[in-house]
Structure formats: C-alpha cells, structure tokens
C-alpha positions as CSV (number, residue, x, y, z in Angstrom):
1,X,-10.3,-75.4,-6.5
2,X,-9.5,-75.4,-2.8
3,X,-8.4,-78.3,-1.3
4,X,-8.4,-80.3,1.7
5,X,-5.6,-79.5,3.9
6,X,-4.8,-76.0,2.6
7,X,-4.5,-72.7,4.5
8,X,-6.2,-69.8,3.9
9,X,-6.7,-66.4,5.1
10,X,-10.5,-66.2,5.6
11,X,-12.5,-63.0,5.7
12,X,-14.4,-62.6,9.0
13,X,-16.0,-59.4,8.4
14,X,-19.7,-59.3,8.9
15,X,-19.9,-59.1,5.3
16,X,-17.7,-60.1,2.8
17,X,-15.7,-57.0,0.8
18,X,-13.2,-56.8,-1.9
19,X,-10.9,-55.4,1.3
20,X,-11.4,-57.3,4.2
21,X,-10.1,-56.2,7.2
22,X,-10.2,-58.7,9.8
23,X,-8.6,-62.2,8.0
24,X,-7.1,-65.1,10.2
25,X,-5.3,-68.0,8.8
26,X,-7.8,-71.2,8.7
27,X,-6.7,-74.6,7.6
28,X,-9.8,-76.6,5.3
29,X,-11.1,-79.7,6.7
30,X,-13.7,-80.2,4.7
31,X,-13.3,-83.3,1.9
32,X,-12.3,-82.3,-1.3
33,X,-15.8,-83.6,-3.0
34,X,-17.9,-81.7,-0.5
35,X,-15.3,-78.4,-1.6
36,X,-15.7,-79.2,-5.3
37,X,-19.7,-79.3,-5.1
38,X,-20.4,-76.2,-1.8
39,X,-20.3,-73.4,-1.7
40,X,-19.2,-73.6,1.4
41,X,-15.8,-75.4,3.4
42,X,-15.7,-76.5,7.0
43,X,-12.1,-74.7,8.7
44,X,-10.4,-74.6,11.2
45,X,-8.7,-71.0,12.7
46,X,-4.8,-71.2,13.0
47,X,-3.5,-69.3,16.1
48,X,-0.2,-68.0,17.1
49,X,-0.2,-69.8,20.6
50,X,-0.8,-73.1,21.5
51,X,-1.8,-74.2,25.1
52,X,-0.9,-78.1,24.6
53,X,-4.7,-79.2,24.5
54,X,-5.2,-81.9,22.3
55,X,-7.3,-80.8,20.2
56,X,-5.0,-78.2,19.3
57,X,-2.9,-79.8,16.6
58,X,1.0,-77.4,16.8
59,X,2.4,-76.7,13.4
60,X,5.3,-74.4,11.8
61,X,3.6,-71.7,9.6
62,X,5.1,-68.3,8.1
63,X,8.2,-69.3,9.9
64,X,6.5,-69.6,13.5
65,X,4.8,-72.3,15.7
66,X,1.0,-72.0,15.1
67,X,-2.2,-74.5,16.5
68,X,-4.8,-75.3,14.1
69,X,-7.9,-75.1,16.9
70,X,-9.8,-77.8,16.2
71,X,-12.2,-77.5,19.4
72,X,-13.5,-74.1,17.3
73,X,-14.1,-75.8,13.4
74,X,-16.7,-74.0,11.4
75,X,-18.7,-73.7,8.3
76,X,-17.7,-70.7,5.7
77,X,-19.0,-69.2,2.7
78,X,-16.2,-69.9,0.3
79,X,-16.4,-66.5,-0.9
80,X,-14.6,-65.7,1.9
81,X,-11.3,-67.3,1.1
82,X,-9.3,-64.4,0.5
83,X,-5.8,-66.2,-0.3
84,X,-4.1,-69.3,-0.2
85,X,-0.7,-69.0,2.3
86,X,0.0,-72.7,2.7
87,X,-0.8,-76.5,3.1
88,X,-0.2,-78.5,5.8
89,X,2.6,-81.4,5.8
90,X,1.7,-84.7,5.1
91,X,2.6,-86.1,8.8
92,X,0.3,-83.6,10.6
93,X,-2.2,-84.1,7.6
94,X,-2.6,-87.7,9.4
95,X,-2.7,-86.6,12.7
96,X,-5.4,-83.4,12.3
97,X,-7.5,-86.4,10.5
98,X,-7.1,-88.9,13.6
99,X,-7.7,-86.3,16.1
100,X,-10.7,-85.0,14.4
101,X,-11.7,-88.9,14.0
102,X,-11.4,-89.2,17.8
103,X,-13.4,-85.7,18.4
104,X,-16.6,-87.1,16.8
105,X,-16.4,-90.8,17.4
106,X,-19.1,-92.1,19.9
C-alpha cells in the first residue's frame, strides 16, 4: 500500500509502460484512506533546485538538497508509481502538512 509521505518515482509518459522513460521523484500527499480506497494519489514533484519560495518545502534526498514543489501538486493514476525511493522525515512531515494547511485555508 502506498503511504502518505512516501516518495516515488512517478511515470509521466503519456501513457503508462512497463519501461517508462520520463520518471521524477514525487512525494504523496494524499491521506492514507483516500490511497487505500483510489486509485488514484494526489503528489507532489521533488526537484533538484530550490528557489526559497515557500511553498517549496527543501529536503535532503539521494544524498542532495531537493524541494518538494508544492505550488505544482497533482492527481495520478497510481499505476503510475513506478518505485518507492524514500519517505520523508517526521519534522518536514509537519511542516509539508502546515504549509499545505496554509495554501488552502480561506
């Protein structure tokens, strides 16, 4: 089952293929009751720079500073998940929360 909080690489080929060749690393934001019952997940990309906006959230991944991009979240078919590479730690699990909380509050 995927999880809240994990990262993924996620297929973004127009259609999804036992060899994907274009994959970025996404983070899932989605709750894990909407991820057990979808068949979807909401993510968020992971790049390799981050330009200090805050709703870029920087975080050490692969052995590299990375921004999960959460001005750009978005709705995928969780056939595309092609493979787990990591989870997020538990202090910017809080923060990606209270920043997306801030994002959508009125």
């Amino acid at each position: 089952m995927v999880s809240r909080f994990e990262i993924y690489l996620v297929n973004l080929d127009p259609e999804v293929t036992k060899n994907p060749k274009n994959t970025r690393p996404c983070v899932i934001v989605s709750p894990d009751e909407m991820n057990r019952n979808l068949a979807h997940v909401i993510v968020a990309p992971i790049s390799s720079a981050s330009n200090g906006f805050p709703t870029r959230l920087a975080v050490d991944l692969l052995g590299a500073k990375r921004a999960v991009i959460l001005d750009q979240v978005r709705t995928v078919d969780s056939a595309r998940l092609v493979k787990k590479i990591g989870v997020i730690d538990a202090t910017n699990q809080r923060v990606l929360l209270e920043r997306l909380q801030e994002m959508f509050a009125d």
